[in-house]
OpenMM code with the backbone's topology and positions (N, CA, C; nanometers):
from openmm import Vec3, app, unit

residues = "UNK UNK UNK UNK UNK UNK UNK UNK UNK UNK UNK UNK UNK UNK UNK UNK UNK UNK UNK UNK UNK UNK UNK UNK UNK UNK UNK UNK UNK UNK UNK UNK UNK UNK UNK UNK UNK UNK UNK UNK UNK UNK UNK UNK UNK UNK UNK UNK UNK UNK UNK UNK UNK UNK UNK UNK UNK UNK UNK UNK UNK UNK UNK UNK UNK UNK UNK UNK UNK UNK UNK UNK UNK UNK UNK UNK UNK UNK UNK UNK UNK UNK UNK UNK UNK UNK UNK UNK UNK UNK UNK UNK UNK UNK UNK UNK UNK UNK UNK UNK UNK UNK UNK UNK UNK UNK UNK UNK".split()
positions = [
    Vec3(-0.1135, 2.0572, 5.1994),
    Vec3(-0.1730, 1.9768, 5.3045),
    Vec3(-0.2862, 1.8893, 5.2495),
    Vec3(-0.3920, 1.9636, 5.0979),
    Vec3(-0.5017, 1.8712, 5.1324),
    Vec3(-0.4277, 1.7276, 5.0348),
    Vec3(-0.2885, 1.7646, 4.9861),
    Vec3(-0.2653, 1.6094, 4.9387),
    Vec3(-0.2214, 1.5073, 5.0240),
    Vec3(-0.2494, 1.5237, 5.1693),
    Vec3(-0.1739, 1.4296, 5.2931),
    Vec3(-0.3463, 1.4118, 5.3207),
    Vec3(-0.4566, 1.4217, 5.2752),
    Vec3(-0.5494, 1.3916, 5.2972),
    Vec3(-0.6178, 1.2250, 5.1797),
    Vec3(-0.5981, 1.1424, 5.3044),
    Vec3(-0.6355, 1.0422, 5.2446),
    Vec3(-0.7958, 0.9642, 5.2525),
    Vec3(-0.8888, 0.9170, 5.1474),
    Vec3(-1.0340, 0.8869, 5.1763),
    Vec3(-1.0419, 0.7545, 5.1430),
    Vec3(-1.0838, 0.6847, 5.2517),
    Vec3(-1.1122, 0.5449, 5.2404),
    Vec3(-1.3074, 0.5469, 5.2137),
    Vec3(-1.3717, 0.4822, 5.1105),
    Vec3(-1.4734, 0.5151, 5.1089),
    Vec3(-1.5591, 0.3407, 5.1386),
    Vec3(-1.6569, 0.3396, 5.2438),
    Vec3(-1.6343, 0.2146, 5.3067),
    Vec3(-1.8097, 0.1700, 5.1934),
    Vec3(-1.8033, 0.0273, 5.1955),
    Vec3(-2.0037, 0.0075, 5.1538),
    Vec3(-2.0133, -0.1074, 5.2196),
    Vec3(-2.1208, -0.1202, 5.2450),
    Vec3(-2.2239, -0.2223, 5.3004),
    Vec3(-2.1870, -0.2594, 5.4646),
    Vec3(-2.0800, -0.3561, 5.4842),
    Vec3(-2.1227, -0.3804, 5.6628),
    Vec3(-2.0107, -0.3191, 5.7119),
    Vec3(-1.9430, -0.2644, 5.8145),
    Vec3(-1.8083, -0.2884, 5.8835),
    Vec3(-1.8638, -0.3572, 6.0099),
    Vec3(-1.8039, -0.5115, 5.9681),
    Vec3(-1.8410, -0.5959, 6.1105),
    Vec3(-1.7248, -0.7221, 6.0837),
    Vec3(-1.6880, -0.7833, 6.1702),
    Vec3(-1.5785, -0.9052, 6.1636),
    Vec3(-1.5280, -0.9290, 6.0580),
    Vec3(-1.6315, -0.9771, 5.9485),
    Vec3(-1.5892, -0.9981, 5.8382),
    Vec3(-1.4710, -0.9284, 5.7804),
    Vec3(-1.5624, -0.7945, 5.7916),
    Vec3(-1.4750, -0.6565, 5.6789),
    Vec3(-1.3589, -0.5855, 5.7780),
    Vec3(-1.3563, -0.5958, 5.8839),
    Vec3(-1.2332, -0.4932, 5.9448),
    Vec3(-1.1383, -0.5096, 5.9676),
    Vec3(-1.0448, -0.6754, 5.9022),
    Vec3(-0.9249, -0.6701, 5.8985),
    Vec3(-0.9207, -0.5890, 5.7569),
    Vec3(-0.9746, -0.6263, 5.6720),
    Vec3(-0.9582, -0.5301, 5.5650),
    Vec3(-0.9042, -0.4170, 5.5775),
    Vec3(-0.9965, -0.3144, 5.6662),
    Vec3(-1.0518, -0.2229, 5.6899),
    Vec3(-0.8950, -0.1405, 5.7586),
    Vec3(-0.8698, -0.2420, 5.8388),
    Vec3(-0.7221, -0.2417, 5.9141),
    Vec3(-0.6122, -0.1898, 5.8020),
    Vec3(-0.6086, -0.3104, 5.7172),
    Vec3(-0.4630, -0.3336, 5.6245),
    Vec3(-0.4962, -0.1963, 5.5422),
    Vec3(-0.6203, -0.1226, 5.4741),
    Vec3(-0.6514, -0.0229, 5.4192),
    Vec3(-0.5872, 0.0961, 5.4963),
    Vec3(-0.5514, 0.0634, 5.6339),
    Vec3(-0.5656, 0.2253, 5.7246),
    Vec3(-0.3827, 0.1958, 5.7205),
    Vec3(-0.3157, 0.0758, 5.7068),
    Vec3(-0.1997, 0.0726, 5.7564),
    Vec3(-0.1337, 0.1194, 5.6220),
    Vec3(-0.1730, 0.0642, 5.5341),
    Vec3(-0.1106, 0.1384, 5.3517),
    Vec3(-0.1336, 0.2823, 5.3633),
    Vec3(-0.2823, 0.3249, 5.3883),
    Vec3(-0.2514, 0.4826, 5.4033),
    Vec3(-0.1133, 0.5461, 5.4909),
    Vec3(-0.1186, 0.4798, 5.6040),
    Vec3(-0.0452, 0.5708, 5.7080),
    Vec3(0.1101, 0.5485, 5.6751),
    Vec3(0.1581, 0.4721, 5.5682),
    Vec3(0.2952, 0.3962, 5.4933),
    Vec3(0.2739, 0.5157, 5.4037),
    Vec3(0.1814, 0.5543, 5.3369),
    Vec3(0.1872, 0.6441, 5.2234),
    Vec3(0.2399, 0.7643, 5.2916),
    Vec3(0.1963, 0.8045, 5.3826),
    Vec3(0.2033, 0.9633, 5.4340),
    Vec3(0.1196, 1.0590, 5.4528),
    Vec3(0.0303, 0.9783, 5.4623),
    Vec3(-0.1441, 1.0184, 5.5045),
    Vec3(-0.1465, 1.1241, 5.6451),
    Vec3(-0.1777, 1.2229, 5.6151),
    Vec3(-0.1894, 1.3184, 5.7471),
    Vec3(-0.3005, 1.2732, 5.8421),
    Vec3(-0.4193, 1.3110, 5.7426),
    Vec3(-0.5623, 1.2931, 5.7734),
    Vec3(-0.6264, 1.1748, 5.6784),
    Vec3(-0.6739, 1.0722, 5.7489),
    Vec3(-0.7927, 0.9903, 5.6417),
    Vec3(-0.9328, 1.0353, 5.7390),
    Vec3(-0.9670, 1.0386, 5.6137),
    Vec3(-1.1003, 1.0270, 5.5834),
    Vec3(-1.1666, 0.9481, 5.5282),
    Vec3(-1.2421, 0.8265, 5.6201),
    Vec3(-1.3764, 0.7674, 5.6531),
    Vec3(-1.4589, 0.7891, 5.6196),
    Vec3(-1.5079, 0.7748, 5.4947),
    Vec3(-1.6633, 0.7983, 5.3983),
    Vec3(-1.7595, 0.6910, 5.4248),
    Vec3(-1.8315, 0.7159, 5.5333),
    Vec3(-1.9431, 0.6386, 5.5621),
    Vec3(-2.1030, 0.6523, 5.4637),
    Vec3(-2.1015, 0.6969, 5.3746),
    Vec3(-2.1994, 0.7133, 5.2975),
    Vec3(-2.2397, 0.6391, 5.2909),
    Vec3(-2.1843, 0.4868, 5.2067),
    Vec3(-2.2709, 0.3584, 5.1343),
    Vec3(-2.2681, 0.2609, 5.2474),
    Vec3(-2.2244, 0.2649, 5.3866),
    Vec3(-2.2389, 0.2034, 5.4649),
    Vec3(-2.3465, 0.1820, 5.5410),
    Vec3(-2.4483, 0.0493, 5.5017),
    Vec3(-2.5357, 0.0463, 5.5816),
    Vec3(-2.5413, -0.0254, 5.7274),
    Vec3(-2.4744, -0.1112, 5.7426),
    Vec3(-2.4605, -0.1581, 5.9053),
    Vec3(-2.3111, -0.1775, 5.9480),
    Vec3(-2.2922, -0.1584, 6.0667),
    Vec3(-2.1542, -0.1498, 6.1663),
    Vec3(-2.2403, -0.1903, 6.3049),
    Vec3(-2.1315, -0.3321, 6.3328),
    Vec3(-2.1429, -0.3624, 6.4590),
    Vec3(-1.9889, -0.3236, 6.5886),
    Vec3(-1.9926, -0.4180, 6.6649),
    Vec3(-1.9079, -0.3895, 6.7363),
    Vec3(-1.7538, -0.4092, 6.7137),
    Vec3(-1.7710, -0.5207, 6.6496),
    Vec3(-1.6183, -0.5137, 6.5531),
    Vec3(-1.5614, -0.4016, 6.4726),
    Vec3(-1.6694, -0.3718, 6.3767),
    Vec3(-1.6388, -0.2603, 6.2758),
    Vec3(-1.5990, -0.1101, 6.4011),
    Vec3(-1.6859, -0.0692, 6.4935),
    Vec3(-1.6715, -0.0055, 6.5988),
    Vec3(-1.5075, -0.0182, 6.6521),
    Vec3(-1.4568, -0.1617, 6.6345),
    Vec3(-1.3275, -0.1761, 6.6955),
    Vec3(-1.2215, -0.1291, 6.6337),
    Vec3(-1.2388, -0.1689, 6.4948),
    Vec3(-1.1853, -0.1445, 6.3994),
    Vec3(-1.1081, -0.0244, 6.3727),
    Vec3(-1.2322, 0.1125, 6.4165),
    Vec3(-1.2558, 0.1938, 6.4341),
    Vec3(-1.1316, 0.2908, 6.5183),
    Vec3(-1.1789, 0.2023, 6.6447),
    Vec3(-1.0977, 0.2557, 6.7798),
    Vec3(-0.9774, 0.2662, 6.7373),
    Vec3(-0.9144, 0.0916, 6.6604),
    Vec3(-0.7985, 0.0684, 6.6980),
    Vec3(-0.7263, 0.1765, 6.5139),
    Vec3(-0.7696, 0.1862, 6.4395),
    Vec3(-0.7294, 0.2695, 6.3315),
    Vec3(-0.6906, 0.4276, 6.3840),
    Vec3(-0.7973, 0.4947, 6.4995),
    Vec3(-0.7659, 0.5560, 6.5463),
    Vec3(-0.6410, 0.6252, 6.6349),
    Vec3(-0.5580, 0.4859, 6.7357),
    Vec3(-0.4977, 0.4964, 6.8134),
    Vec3(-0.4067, 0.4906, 6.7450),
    Vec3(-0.4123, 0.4038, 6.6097),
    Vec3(-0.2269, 0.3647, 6.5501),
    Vec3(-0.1801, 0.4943, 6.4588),
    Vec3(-0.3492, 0.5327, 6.3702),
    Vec3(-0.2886, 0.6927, 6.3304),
    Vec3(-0.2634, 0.7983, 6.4198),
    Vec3(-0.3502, 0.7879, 6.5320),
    Vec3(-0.2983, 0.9187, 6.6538),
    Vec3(-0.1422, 0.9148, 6.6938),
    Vec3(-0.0630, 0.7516, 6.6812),
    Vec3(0.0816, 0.7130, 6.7154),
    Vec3(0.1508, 0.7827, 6.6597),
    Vec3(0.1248, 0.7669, 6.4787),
    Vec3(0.1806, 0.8207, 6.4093),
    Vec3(0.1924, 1.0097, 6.3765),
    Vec3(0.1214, 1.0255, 6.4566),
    Vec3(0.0737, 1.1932, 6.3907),
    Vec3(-0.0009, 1.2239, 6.3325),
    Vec3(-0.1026, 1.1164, 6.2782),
    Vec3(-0.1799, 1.1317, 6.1637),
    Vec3(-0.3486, 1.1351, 6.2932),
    Vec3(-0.4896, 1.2111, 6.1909),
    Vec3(-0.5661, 1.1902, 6.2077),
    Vec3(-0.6916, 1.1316, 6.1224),
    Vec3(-0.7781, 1.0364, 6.2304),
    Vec3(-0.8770, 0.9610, 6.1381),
    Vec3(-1.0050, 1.0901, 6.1792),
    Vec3(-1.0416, 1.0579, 6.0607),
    Vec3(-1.1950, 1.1879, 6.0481),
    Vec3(-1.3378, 1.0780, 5.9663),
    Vec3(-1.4678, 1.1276, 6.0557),
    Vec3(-1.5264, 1.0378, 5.9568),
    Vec3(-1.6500, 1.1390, 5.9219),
    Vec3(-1.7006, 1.0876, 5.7857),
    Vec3(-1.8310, 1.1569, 5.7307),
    Vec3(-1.9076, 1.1022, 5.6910),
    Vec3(-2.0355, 1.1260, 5.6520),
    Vec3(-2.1550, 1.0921, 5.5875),
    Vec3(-2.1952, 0.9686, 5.6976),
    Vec3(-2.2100, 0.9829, 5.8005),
    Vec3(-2.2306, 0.8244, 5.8775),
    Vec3(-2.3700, 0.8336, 5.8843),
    Vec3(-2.4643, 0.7153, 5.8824),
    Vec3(-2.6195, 0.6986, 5.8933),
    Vec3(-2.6850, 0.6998, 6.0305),
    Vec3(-2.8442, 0.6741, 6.0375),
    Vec3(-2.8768, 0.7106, 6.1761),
    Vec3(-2.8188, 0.5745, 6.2477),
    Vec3(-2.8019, 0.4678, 6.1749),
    Vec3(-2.7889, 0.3390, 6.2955),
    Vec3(-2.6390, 0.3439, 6.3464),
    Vec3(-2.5408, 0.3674, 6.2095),
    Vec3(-2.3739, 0.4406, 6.3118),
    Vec3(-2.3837, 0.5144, 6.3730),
    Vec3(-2.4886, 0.6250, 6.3665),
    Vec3(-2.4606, 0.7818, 6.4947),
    Vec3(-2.5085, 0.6818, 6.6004),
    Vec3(-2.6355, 0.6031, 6.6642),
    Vec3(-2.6849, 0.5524, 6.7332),
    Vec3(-2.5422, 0.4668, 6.8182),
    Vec3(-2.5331, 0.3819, 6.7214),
    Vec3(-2.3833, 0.3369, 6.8067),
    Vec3(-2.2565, 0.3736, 6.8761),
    Vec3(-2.2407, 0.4752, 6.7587),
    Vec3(-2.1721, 0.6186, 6.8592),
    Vec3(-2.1645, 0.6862, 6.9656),
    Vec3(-2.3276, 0.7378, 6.9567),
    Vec3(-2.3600, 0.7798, 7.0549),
    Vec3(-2.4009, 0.7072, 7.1750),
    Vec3(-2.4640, 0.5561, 7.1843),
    Vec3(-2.4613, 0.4948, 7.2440),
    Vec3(-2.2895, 0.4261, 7.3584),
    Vec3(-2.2040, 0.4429, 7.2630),
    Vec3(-2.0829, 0.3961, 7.3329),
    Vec3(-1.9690, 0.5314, 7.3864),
    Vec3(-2.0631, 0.6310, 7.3519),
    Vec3(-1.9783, 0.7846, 7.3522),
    Vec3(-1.8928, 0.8073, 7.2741),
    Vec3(-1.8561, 0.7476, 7.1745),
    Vec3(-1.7317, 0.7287, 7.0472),
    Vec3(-1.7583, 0.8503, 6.9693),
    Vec3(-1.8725, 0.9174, 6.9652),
    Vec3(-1.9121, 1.0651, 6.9388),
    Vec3(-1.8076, 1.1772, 6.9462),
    Vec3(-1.7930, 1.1555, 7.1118),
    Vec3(-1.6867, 1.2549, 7.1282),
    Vec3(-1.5755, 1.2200, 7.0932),
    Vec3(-1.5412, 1.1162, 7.0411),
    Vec3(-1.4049, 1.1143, 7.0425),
    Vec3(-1.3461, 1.0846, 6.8799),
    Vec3(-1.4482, 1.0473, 6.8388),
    Vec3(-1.3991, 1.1086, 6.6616),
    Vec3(-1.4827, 1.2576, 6.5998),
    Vec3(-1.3910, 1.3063, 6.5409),
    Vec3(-1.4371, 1.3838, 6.4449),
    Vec3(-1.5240, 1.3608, 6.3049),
    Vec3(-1.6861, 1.3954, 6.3308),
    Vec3(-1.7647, 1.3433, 6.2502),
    Vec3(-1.8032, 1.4538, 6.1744),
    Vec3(-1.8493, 1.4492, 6.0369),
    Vec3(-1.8714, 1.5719, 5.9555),
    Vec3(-1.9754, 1.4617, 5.9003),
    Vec3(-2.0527, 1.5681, 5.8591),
    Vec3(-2.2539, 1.5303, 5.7605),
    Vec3(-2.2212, 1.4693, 5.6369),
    Vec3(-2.0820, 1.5354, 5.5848),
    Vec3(-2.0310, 1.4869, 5.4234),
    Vec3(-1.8802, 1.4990, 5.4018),
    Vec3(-1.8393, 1.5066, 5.2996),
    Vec3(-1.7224, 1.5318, 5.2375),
    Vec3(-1.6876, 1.6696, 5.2594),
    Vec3(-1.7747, 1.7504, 5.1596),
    Vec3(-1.7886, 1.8605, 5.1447),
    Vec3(-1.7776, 1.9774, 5.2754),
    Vec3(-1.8516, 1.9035, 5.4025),
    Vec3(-1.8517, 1.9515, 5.5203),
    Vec3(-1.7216, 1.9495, 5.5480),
    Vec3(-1.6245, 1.8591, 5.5251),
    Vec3(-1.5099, 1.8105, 5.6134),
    Vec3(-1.4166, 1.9110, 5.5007),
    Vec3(-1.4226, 1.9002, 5.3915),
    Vec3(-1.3396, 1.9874, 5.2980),
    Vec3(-1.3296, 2.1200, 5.3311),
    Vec3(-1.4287, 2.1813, 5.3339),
    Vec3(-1.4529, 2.3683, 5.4055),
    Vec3(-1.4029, 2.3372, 5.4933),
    Vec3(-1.4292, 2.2959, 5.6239),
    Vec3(-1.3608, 2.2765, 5.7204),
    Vec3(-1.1775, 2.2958, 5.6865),
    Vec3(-1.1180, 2.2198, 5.6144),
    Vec3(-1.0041, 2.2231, 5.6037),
    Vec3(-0.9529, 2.3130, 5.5014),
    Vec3(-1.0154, 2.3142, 5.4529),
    Vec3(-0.9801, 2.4576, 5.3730),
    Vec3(-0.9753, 2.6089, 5.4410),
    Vec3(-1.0286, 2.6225, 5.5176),
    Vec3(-1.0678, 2.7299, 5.6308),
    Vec3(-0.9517, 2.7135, 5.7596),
    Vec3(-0.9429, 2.6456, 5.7311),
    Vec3(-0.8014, 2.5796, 5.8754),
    Vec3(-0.6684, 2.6100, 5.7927),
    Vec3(-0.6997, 2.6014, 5.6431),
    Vec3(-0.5251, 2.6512, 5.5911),
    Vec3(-0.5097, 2.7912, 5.5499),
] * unit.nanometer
topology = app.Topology()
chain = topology.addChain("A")
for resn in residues:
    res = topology.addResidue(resn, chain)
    for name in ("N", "CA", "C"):
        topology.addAtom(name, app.Element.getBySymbol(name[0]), res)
């Protein structure tokens, strides 16, 4: 299982610019056979409402498929947006990698 685990590791903005990218990155995973990606928000310092969209819509096309999006390491101004739009509850957020790894290791 953890080789159906795929990590997109994002830096600097997810906003208009970057989230067709961001898109075509999530659609090659889910062609590969990606169970789970994983969203490494570490080096990411700003996300607006696009990148937020981005977000949503990566979500809904891997939920189509069977697959799930997971995200980690996100900063205080992404939790803020999160939590501001309630998107909190509805992705699975982990502190790190490492967090999200035990996690799945413990689940197999």
């Amino acid at each position: 299982m953890i080789e159906q685990v795929k990590i997109i590791k994002l830096t600097g903005n997810l906003n208009a610019t970057t989230s067709q990218e961001f898109r075509q990155n999530i659609t090659e995973l889910l062609e590969s056979g990606a169970k789970i990606v994983l969203v490494d928000f570490k080096d990411v310092t700003f996300m607006d409402s696009s990148g937020l969209g981005a977000l949503v819509l990566a979500f809904k096309t891997l939920r189509s498929a069977d697959s799930k999006l997971v995200l980690c390491s996100i900063n205080e101004q992404v939790r803020i947006l999160f939590e501001l739009t309630n998107m909190d509850k509805v992705f699975d957020i982990f502190p790190s990698q490492d967090a999200f790894n035990q996690v799945l290791v413990s689940n197999t």
